[in-house]
FIKE-278087 format. One line per field, with one value per residue (C-alpha): residue number from 0; residue in one letter; x, y, z. Coordinates in pm, 1 decimal, padded with zeros to 6 digits. Layout:
BEGIN
i <- NUM/...;
aa <- A/...;
px <- X/...;
py <- Y/...;
pz <- Z/...;
//
This chain:
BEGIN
i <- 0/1/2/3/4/5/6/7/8/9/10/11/12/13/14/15/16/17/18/19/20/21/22/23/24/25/26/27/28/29/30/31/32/33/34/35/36/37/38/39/40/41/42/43/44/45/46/47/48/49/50/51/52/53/54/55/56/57/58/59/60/61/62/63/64/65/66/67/68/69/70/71/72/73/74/75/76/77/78/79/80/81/82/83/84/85/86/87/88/89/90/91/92/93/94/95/96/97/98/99/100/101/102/103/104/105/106/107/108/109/110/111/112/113/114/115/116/117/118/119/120/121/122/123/124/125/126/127/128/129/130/131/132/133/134/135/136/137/138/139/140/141/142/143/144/145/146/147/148/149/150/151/152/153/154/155/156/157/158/159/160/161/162/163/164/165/166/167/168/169/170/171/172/173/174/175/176/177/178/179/180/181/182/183/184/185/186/187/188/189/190/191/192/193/194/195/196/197/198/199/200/201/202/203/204/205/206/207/208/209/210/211/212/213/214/215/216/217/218/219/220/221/222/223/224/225/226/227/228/229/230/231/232/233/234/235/236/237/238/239/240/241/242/243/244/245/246/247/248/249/250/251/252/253/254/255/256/257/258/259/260/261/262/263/264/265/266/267/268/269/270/271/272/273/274/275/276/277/278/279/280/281/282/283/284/285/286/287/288/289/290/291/292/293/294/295/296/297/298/299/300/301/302/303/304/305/306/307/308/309/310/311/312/313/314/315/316/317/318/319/320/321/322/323/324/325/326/327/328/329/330/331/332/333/334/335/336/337/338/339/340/341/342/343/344/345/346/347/348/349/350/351/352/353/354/355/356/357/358/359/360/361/362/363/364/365/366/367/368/369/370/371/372/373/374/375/376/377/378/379/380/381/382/383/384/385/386/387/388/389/390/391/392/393/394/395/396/397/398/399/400/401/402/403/404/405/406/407/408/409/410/411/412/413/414/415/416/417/418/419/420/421/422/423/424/425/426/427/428/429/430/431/432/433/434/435/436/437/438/439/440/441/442/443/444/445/446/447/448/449/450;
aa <- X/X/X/X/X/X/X/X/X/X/X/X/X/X/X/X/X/X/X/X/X/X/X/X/X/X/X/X/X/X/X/X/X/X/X/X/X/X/X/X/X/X/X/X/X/X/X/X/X/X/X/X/X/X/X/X/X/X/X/X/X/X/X/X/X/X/X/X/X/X/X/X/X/X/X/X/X/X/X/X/X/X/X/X/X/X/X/X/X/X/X/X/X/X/X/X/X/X/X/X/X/X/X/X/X/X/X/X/X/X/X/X/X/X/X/X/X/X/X/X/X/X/X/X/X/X/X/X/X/X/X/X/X/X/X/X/X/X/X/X/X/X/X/X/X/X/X/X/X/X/X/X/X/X/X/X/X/X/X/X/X/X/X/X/X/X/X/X/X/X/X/X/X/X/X/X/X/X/X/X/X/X/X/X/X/X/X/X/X/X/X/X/X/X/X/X/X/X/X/X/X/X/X/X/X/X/X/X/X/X/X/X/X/X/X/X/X/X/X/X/X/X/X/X/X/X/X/X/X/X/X/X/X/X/X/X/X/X/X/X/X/X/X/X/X/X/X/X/X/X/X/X/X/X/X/X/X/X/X/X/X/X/X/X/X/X/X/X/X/X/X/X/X/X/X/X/X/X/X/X/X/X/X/X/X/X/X/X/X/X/X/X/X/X/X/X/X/X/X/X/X/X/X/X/X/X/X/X/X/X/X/X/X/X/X/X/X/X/X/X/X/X/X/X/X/X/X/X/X/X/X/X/X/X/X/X/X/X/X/X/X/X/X/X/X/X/X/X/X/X/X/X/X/X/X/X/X/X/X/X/X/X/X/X/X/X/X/X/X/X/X/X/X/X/X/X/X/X/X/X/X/X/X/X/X/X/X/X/X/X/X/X/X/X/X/X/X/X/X/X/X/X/X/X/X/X/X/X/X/X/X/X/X/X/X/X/X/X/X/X/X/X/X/X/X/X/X/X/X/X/X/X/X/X/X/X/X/X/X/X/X/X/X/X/X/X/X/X/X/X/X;
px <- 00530.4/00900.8/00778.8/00619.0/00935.6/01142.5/00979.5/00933.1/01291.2/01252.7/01378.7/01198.7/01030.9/00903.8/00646.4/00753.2/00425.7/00400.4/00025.1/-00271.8/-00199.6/-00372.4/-00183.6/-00145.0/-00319.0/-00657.4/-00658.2/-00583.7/-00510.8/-00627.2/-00913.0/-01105.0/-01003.3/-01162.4/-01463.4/-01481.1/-01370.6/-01709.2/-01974.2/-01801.6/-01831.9/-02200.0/-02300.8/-02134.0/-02318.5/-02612.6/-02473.9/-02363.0/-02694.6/-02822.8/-02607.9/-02781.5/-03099.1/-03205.5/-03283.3/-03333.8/-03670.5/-03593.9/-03236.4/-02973.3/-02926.0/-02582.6/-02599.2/-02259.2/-02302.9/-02410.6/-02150.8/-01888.8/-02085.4/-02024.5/-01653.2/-01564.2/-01750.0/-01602.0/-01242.1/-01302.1/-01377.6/-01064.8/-00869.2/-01062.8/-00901.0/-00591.8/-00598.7/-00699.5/-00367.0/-00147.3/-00380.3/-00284.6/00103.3/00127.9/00110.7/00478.5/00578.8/00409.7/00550.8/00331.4/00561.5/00797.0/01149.7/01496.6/01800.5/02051.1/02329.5/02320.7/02172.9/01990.0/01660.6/01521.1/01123.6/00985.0/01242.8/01230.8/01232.7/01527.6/01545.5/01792.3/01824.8/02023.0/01885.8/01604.6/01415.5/01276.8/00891.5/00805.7/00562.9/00540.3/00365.4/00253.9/00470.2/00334.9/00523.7/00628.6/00405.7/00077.5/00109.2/-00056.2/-00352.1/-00352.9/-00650.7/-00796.2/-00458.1/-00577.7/-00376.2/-00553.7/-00531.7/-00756.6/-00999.4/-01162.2/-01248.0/-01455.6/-01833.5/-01979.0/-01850.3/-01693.9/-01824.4/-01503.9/-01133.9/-00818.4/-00599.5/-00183.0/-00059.2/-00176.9/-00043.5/-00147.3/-00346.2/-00456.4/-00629.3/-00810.3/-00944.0/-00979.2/-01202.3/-01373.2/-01464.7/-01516.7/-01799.3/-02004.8/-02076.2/-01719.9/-01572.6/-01235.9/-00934.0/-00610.0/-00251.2/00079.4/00487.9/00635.2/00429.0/00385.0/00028.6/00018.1/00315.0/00299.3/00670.1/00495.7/00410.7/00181.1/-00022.2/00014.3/-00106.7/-00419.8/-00474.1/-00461.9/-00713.9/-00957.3/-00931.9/-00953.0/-01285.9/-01525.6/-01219.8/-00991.8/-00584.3/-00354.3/00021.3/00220.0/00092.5/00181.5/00034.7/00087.6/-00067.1/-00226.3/-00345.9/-00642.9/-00961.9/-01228.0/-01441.5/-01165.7/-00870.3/-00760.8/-00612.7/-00418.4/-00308.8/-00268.8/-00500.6/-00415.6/-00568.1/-00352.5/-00597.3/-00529.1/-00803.7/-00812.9/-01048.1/-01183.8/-01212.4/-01339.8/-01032.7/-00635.8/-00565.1/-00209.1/-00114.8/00239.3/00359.4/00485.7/00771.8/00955.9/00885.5/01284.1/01332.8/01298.2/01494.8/01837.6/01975.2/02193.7/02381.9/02446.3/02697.1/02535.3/02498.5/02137.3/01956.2/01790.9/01502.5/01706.7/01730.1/01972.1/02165.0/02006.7/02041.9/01728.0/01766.7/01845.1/01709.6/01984.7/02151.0/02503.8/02723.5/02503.6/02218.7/01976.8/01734.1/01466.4/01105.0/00810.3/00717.5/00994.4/01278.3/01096.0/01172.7/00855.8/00557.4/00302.3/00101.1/00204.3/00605.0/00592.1/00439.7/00720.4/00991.5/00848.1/00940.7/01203.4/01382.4/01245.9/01395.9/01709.2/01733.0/01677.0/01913.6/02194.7/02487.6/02402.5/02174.8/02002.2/01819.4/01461.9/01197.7/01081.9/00784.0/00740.7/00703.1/00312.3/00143.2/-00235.5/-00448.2/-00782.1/-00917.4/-01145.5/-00983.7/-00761.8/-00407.0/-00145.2/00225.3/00404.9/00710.8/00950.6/00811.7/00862.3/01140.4/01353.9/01385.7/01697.7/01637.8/01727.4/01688.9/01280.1/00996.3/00660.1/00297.2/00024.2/-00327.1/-00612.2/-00938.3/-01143.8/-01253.6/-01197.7/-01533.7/-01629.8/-01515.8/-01719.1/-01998.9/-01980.7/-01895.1/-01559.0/-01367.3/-01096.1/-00733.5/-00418.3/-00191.9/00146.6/00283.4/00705.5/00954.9/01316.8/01419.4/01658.4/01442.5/01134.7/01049.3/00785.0/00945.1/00624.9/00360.5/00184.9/-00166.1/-00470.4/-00784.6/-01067.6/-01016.8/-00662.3/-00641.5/-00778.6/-00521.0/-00206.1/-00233.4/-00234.3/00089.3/00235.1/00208.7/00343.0/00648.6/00733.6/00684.1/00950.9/00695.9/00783.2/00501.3/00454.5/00380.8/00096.9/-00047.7/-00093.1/-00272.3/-00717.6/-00876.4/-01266.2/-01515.1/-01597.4/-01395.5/-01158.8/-00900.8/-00880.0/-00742.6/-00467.7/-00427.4/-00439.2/-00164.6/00054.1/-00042.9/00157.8/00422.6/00470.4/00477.0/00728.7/00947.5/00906.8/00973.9/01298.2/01428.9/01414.7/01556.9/01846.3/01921.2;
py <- -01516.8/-01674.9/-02033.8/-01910.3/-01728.9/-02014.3/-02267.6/-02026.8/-02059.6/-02429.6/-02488.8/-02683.1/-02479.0/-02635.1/-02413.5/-02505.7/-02319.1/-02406.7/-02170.9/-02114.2/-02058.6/-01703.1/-01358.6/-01126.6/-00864.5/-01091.9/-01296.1/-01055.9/-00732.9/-00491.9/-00675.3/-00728.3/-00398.0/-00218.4/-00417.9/-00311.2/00045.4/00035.1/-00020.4/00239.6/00506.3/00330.1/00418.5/00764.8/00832.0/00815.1/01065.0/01341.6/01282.9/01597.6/01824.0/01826.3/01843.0/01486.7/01323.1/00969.8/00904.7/00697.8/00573.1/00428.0/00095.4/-00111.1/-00498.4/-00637.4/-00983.8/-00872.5/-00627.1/-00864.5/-01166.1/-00972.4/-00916.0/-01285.1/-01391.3/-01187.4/-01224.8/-01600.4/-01573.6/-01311.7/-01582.7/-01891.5/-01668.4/-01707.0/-02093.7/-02183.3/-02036.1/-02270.2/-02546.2/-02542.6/-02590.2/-02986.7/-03149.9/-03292.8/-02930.8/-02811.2/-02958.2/-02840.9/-02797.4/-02543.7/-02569.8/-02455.1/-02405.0/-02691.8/-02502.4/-02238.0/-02535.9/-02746.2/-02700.0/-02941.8/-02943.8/-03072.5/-03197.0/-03526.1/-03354.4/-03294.5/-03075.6/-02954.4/-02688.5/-02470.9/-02141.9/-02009.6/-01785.9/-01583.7/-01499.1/-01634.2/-01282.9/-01121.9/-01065.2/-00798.4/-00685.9/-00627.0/-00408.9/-00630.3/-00341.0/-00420.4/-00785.1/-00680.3/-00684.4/-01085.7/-01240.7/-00907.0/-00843.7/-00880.0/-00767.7/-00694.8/-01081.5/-01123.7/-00822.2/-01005.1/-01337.7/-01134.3/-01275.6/-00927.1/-00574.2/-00512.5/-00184.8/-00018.6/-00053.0/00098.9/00082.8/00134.7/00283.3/00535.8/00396.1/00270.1/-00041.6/00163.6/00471.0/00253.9/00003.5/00253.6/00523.7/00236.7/00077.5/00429.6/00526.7/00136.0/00265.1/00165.2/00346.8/00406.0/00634.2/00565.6/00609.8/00623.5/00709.9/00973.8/01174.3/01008.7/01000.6/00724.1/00757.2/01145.4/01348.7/01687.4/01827.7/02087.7/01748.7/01543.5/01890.4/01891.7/01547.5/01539.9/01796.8/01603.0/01259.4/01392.6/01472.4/01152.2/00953.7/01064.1/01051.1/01078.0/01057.3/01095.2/00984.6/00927.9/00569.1/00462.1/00199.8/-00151.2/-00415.2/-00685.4/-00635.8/-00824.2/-00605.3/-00641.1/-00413.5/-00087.1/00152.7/00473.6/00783.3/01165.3/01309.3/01588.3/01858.2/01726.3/01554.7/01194.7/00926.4/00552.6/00417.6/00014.9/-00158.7/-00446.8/-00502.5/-00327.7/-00350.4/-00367.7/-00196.7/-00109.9/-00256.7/-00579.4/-00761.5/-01004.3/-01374.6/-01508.1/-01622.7/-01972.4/-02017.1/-02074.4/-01786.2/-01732.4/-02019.8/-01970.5/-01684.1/-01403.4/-01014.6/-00973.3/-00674.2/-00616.5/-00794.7/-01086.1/-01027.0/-01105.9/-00771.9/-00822.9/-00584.2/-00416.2/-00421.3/-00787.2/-00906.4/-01143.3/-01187.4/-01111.4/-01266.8/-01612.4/-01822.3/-01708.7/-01426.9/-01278.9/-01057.8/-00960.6/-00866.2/-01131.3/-00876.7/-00560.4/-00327.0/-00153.5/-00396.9/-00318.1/-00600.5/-00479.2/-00398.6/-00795.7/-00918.5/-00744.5/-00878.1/-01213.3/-01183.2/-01045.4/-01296.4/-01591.6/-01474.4/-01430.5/-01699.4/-01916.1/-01762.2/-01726.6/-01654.2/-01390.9/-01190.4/-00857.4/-00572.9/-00581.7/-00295.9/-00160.2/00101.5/00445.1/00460.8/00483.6/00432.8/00473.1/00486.6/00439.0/00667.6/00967.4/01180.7/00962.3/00983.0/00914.0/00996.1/00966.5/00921.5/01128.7/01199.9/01552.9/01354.9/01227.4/01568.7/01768.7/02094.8/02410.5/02166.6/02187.4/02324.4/02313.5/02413.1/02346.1/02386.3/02323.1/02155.9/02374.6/02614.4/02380.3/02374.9/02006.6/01908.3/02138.6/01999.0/01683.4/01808.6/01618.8/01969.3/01884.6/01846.0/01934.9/01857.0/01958.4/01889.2/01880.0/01979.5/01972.4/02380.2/02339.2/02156.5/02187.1/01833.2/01671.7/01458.0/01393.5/01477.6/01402.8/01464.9/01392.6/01486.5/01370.2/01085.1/01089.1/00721.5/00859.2/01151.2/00991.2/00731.9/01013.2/01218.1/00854.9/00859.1/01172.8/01154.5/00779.9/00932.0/01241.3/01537.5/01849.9/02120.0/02262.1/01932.2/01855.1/02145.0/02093.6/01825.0/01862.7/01931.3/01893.3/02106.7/02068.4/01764.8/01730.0/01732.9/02163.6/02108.5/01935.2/02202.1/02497.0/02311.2/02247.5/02659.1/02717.9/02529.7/02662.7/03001.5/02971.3/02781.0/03066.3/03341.6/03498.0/03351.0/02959.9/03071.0/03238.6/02929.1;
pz <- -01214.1/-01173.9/-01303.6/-01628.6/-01742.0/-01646.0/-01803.5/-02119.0/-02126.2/-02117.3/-01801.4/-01559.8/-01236.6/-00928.0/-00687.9/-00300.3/-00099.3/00314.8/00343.7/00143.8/-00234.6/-00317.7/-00329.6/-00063.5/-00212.0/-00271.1/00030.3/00307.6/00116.7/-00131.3/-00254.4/00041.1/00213.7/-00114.6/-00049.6/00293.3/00114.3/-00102.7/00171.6/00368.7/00100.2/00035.7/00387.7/00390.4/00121.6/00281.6/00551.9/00301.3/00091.7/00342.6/00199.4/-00172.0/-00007.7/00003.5/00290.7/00449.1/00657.8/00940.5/01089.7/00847.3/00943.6/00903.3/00909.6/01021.2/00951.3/00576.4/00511.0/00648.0/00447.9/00103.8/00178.4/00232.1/-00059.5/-00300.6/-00171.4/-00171.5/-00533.5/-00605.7/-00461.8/-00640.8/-00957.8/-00834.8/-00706.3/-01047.7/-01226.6/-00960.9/-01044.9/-01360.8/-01269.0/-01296.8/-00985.8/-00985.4/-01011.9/-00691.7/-00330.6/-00061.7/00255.3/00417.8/00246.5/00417.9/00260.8/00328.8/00084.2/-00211.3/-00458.6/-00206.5/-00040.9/00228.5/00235.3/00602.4/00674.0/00453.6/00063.7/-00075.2/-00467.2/-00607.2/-00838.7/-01056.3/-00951.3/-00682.9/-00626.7/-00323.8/-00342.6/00023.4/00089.8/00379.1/00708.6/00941.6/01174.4/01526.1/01796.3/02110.4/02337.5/02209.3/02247.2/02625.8/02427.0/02424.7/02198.3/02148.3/01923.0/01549.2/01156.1/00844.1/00759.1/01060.1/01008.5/00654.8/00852.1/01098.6/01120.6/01194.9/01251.0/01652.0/01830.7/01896.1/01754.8/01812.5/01503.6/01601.2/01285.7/01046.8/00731.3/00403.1/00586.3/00887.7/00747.1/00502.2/00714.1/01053.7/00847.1/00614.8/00994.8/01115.6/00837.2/00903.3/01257.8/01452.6/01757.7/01570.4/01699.7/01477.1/01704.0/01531.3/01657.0/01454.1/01277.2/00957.2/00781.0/00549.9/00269.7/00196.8/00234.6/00106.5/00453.9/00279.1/00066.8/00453.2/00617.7/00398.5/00401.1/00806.6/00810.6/00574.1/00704.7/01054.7/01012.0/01127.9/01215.0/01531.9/01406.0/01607.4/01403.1/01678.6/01960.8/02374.8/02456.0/02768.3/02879.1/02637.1/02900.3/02845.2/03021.1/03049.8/02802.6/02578.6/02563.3/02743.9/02611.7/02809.1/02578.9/02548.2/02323.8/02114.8/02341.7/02616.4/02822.7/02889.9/02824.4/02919.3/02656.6/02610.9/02258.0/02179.4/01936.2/01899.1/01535.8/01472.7/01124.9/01191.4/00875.0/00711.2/00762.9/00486.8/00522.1/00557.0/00833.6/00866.1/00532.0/00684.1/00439.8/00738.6/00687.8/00344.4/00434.5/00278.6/00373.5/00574.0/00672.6/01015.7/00825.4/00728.1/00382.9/00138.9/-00028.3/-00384.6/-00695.7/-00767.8/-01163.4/-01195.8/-00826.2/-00813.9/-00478.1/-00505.6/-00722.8/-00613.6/-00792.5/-00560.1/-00644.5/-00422.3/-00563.3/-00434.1/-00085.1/00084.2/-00125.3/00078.3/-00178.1/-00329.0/-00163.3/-00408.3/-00677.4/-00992.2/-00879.1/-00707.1/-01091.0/-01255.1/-01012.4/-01067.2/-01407.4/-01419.1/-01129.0/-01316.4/-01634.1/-01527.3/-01282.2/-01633.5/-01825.9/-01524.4/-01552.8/-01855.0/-01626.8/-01764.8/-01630.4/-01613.1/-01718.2/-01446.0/-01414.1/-01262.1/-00903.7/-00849.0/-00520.2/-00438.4/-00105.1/-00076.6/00194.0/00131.0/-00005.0/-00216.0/-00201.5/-00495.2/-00496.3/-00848.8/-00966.7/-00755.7/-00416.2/-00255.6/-00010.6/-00307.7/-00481.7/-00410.6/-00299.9/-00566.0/-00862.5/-00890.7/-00890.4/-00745.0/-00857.0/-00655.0/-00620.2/-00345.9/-00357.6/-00175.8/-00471.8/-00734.3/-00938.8/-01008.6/-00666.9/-00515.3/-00691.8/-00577.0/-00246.2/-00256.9/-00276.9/-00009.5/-00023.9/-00186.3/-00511.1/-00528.2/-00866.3/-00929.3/-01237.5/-01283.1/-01269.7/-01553.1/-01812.4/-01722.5/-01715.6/-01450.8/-01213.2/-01004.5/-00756.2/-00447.6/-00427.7/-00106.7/-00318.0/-00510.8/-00818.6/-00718.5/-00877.9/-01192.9/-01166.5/-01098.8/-01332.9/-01577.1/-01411.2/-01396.9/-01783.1/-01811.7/-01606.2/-01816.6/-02076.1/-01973.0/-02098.0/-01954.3/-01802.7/-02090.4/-02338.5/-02043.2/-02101.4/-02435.0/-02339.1/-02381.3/-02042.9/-02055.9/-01865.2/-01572.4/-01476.9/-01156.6/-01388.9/-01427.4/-01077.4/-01213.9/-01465.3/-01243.0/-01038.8/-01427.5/-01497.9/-01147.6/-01183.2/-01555.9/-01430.6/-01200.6/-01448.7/-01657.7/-01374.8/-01415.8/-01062.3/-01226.3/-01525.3/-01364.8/-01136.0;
//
């Protein structure tokens, strides 16, 4: 993180934490929502054992307490992983508290601390983000950081928000036994821009789990049962339906405020924070530089370990700041199907300047095998060189598969250098390569080559 490339550069770093030490991502994030993930898919397993002819005697049962049990343990010990790296920071070097800026070189912990320091950085996290309207749902409001200290599984929920965090957790919930409908605003589903990938990918996940991207709510209120909810459904009827819980997974919002960075006379965002620039993460012209989740720029682990780096390093070697590597854009969800987007989305691409090859699930052979054989992959190349730019993809192994696009596109190979590439038999990979075979052809067609 920041500290270790400071103090490689033999500068002294000191850690100022206010909450629990451990990472977003094991305490409250993707490590326990994949564990949650895994006795979903363990228990939907069982359902779609019927379809090869092999059937359970007697009722599947699902013990809450024990599914919940297993999640807490093993996040507690993905965070014990974690604790035991900032234990190892010496003690003088970590000052438990909540700090606030008093000016650019001067932070004031609790109120009673004062350190000063040559540079700092930003890595205060973030926090979800909760839409004034559903706090009618009082104590039966909860956020992923609240579903993984849960003693047992609820009956019913109704998650707000079909993104990243609310189609994993509503249709992991959904498969354990859970009541689940999933309401969003807009239209959205999770991060996908490619409406024929989202189209697909609607389709799929809709079936077992009710979603709802757009949807007219019109009433949240607190009953006695728990909480109410009033909303159109998509055939038009309305329904007032009770939950025992309203999830709210409407997003994330930057941990700043609280920092006095207001005072300091910089340029803030609705979000409050600090204009930065993304290659160097340093905040203006100042000695203040801001990574991770608090920055808001690309909230994912591996992108908030590389900004750490990178705004340590230079915030040890200010004023001669430099440009830090950064990686391909790759981003992963966890529902069935999987979802990957790679390098440039469909939303970034300008139109007339690529191309697109695609390629559905539904007939591809080793999907169809495993009975897995639904979704879409739409695969992207740059009309004039024939280079691949990126995809977007709802299918099966799409964590396998975009790690290897993600390869691809760092390494700039064009269409036809991937298909160069070996492609076994039968593997879920030909559907990549009947998608690459598409988009090859039409680079070839005499319309691309004339544009």
């Amino acid at each position: 993180g920041p500290d270790s490339m400071i103090t490689a550069r033999g500068a002294r770093a000191v850690i100022i934490e206010s909450g629990p030490h451990g990472t977003t991502c094991a305490r409250v994030g993707c490590m326990p929502s994949k564990l949650l993930i895994a006795a979903a898919e363990a228990s939907h397993a069982i359902d779609a054992a019927p379809g090869f002819g092999v059937h359970v005697d007697g009722a599947k049962r699902i013990d809450g307490s024990e599914v919940m049990g297993r999640v807490r343990r093993e996040r507690d010990r993905f965070v014990g992983f974690v604790v035991e790296g900032v234990e190892k920071i010496p003690a003088a070097d970590r000052i438990e508290g909540r700090a606030r800026f008093v000016d650019r070189h001067t932070l004031e912990v609790d109120g009673h601390t004062r350190i000063t320091a040559r540079a700092v950085v930003i890595a205060t996290g973030s926090r979800p983000a909760v839409p004034a309207m559903l706090a009618a749902a009082g104590d039966r409001l909860v956020v992923n950081d609240d579903v993984f200290s849960w003693e047992t599984l609820p009956r019913s929920v109704a998650v707000f928000g079909p993104g990243v965090i609310g189609l994993e957790l509503g249709q992991a919930l959904a498969r354990l036994g859970v009541r689940v409908v999933v309401l969003g605003r807009g239209g959205r589903v999770g991060p996908l821009t490619d409406p024929v990938v989202r189209g697909a990918f609607l389709e799929a996940i809709s079936d077992g789990l009710y979603v709802d991207p757009d949807a007219h709510v019109k009433r949240v209120a607190r009953i006695t049962e728990g909480v109410e909810v009033e909303y159109t459904r998509l055939d038009g009827t309305v329904r007032v339906e009770s939950f025992d819980w309203l999830l709210a997974a409407t997003g994330r919002r930057p941990n700043v405020d609280g920092l006095g960075l207001e005072a300091l006379g910089l340029e803030l965002d609705a979000n409050g924070v600090p204009a930065f620039d993304p290659a160097t993460l340093r905040v203006g012209d100042t000695n203040l530089f801001i990574a991770g989740d608090a920055a808001n720029f690309i909230p994912l682990l591996h992108e908030a370990a590389d900004e750490g780096r990178i705004a340590g390093d230079n915030a040890a070697r200010l004023p001669d700041t430099a440009p830090g590597h950064r990686r391909l854009p790759l981003a992963i969800v966890f529902t069935d199907p999987q979802v990957a987007i790679v390098g440039a989305g469909f939303d970034r691409l300008a139109p007339g300047t690529f191309e697109a090859g695609e390629v559905s699930f539904a007939d591809q052979g080793r999907s169809r095998v495993m009975l897995r054989n639904r979704g879409h992959l739409r695969v992207y190349a740059d009309r004039a060189t024939g280079r691949f730019l990126g995809a977007e993809m709802a299918g099966p192994a799409a964590e396998h598969i975009g790690h290897l696009l993600a390869w691809a596109a760092a390494n700039r190979m064009t269409v036809a250098s991937m298909l160069e590439m070996p492609f076994y038999h039968p593997v879920v990979e030909e559907g990549l390569r009947t998608a690459l075979r598409d988009l090859d052809a039409k680079l070839r067609s005499p319309q691309a080559i004339a544009a």
